[in-house]
Backbone as CSV, one residue per row, in Angstrom:
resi,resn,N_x,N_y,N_z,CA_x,CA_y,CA_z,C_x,C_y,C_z
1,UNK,21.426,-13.183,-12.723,21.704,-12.118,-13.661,20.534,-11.125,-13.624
2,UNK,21.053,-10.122,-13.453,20.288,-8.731,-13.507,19.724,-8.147,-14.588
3,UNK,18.070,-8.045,-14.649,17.862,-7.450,-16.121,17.826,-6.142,-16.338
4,UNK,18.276,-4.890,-15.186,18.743,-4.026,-15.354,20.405,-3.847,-14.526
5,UNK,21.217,-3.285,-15.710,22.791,-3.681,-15.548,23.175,-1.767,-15.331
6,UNK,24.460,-1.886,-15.075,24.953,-0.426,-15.312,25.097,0.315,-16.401
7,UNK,25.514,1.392,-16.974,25.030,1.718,-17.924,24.224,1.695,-18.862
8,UNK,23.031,0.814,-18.545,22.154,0.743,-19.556,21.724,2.117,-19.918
9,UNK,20.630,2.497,-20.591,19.942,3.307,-20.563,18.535,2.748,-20.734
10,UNK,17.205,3.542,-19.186,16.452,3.030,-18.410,15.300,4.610,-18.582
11,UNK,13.869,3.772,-18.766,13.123,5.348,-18.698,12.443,4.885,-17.682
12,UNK,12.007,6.301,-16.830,11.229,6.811,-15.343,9.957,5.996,-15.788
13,UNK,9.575,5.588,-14.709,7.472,4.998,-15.227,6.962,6.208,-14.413
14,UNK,7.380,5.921,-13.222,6.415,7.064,-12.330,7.263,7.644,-11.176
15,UNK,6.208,8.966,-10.723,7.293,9.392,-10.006,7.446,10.937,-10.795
16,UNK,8.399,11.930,-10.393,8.341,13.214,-10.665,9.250,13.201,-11.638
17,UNK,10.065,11.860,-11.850,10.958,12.327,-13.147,10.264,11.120,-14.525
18,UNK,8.945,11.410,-14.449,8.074,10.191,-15.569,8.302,10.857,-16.761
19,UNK,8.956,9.766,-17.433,9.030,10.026,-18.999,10.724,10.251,-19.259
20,UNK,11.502,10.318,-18.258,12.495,10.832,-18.353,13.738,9.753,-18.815
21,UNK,14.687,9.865,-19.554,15.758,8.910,-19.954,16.936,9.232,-19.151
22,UNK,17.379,8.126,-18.523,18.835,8.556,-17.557,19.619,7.090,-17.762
23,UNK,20.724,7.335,-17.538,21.628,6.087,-17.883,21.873,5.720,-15.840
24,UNK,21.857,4.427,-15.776,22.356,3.493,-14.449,23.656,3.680,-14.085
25,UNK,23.578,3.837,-12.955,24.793,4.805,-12.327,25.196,3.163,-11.849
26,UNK,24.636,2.689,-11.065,24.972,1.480,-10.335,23.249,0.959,-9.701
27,UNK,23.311,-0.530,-9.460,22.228,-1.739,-9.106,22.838,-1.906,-7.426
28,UNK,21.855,-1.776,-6.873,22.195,-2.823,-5.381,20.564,-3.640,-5.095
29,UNK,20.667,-4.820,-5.328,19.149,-5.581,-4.911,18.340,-4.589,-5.271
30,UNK,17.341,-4.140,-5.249,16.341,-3.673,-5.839,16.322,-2.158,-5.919
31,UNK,17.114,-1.403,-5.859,17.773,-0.098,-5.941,18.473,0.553,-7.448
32,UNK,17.734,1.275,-8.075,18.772,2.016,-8.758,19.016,3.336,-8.799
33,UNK,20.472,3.390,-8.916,20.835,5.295,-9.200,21.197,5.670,-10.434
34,UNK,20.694,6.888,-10.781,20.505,7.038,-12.441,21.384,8.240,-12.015
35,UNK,22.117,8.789,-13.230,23.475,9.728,-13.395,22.488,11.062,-13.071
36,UNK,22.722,11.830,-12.459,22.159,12.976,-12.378,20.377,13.160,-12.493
37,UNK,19.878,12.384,-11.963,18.754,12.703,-11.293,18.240,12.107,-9.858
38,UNK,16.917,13.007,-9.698,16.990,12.210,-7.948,17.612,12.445,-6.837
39,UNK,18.114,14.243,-7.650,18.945,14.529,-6.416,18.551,15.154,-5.449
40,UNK,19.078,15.061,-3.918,18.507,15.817,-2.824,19.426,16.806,-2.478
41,UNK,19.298,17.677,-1.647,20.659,18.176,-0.997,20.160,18.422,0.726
42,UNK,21.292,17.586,1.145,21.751,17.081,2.747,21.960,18.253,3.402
43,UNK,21.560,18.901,4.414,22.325,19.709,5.412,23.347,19.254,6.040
44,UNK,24.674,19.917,6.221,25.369,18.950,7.256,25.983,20.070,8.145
45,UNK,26.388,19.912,9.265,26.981,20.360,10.370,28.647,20.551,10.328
46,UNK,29.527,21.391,10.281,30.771,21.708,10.640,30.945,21.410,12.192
47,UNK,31.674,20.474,12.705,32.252,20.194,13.967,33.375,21.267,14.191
48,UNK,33.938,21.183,13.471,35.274,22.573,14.074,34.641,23.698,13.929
49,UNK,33.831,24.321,13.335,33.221,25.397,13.183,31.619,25.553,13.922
50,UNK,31.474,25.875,14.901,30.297,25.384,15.430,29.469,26.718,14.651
51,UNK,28.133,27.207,13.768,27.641,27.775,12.873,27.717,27.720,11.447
52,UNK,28.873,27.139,11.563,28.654,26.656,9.811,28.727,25.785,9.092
53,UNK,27.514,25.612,8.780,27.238,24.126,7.682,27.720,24.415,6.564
54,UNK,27.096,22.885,6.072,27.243,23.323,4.644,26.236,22.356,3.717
55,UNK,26.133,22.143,2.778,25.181,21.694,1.800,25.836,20.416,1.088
56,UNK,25.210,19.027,0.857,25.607,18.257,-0.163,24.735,17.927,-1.273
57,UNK,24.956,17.439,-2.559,24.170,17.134,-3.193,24.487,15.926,-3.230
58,UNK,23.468,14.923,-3.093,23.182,13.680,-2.978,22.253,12.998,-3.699
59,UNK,22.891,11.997,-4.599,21.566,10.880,-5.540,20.945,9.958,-4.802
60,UNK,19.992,9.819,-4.897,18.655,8.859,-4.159,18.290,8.073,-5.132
61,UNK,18.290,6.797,-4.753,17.899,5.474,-5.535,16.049,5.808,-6.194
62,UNK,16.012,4.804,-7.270,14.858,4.555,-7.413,14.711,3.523,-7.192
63,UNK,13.419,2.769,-7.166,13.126,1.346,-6.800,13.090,0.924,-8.284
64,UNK,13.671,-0.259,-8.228,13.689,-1.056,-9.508,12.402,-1.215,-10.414
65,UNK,11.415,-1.209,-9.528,9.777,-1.396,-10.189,9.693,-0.385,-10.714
66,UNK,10.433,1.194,-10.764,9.964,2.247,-11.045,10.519,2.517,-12.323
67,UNK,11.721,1.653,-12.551,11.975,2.097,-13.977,12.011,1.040,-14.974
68,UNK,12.187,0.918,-16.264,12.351,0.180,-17.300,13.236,0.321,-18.360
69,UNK,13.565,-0.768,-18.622,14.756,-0.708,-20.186,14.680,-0.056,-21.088
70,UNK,14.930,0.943,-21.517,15.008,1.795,-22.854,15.491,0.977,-24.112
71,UNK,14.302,0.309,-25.117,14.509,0.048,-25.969,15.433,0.999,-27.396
72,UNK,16.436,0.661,-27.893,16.904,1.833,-29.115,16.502,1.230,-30.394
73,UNK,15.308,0.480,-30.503,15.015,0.190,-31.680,13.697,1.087,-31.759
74,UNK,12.871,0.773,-30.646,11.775,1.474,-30.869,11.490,2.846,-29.988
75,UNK,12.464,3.427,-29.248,12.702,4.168,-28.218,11.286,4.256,-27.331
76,UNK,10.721,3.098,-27.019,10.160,3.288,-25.997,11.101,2.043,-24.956
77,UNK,9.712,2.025,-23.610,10.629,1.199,-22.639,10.007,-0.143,-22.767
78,UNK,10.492,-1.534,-22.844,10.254,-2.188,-23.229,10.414,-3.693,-21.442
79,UNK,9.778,-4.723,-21.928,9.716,-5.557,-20.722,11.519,-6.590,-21.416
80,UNK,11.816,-7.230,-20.303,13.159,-8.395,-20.639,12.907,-9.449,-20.894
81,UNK,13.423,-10.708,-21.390,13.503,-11.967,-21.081,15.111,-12.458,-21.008
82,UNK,15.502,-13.428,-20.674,16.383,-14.270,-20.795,16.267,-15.168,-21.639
83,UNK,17.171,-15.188,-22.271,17.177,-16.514,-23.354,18.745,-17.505,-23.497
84,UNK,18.503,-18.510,-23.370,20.081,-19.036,-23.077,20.584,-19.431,-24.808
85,UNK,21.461,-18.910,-25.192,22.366,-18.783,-26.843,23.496,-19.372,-26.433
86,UNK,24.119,-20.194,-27.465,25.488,-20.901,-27.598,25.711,-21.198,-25.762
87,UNK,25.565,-21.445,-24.843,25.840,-21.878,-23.781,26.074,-20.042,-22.532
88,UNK,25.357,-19.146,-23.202,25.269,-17.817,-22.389,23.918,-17.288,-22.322
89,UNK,24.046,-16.877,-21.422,22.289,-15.956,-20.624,22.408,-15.433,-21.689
90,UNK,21.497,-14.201,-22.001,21.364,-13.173,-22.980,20.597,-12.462,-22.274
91,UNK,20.042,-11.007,-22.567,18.667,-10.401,-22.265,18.403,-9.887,-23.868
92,UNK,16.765,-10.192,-23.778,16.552,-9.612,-25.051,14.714,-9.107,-24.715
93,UNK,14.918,-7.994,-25.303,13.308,-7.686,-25.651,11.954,-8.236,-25.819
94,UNK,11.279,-8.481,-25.461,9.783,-9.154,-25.359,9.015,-8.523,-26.622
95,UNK,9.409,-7.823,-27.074,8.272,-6.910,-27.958,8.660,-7.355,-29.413
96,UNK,10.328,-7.538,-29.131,11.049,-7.430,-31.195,11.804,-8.791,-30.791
97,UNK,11.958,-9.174,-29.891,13.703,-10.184,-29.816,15.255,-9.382,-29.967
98,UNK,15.135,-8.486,-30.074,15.980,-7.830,-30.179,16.956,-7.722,-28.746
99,UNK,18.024,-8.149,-29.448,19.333,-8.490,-27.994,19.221,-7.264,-27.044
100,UNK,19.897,-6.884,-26.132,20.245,-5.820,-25.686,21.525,-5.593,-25.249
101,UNK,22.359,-4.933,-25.350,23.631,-4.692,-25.436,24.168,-5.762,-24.569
């Protein structure tokens, strides 16, 4: 179990978007993409049209080390634990105990 999930909401540590709040687009192993930031834009090549490209905008992962859980109790970013309740994982906050969604 993953202690950062999809939709959470996750703040930047470092990096050009530090300080910043973005919600988890999607997790792959140590990869995340946050909704609208991180974006690049791709050149690409027209094959039937030999001169004209065109432009994509494209999201670029962050590395998992780079971001952290957005606490909504104390709105800062806070560390995880696991805790096993009635016979289920949980994630909860290190700082309050406080569950997380």
């Amino acid at each position: 179990m993953r202690r950062i999930r999809t939709k959470d909401q996750i703040y930047i540590l470092s990096g050009n978007f530090r300080g910043e709040i973005g919600e988890v687009e999607k997790v792959v192993q140590d990869k995340v993409w946050v909704k609208r930031m991180n974006m690049v834009v791709r050149h690409k090549r027209n094959p039937q049209e030999p001169g004209k490209g065109f432009k994509i905008n494209k999201n670029v992962p962050f590395h998992i080390s780079k971001v952290a859980l957005l606490n909504p109790n104390t709105e800062k970013p806070g560390k995880v634990k696991m805790v096993w309740e009635n016979g289920k994982k949980l994630r909860v906050f290190k700082a309050d105990n406080s569950k997380v969604n």
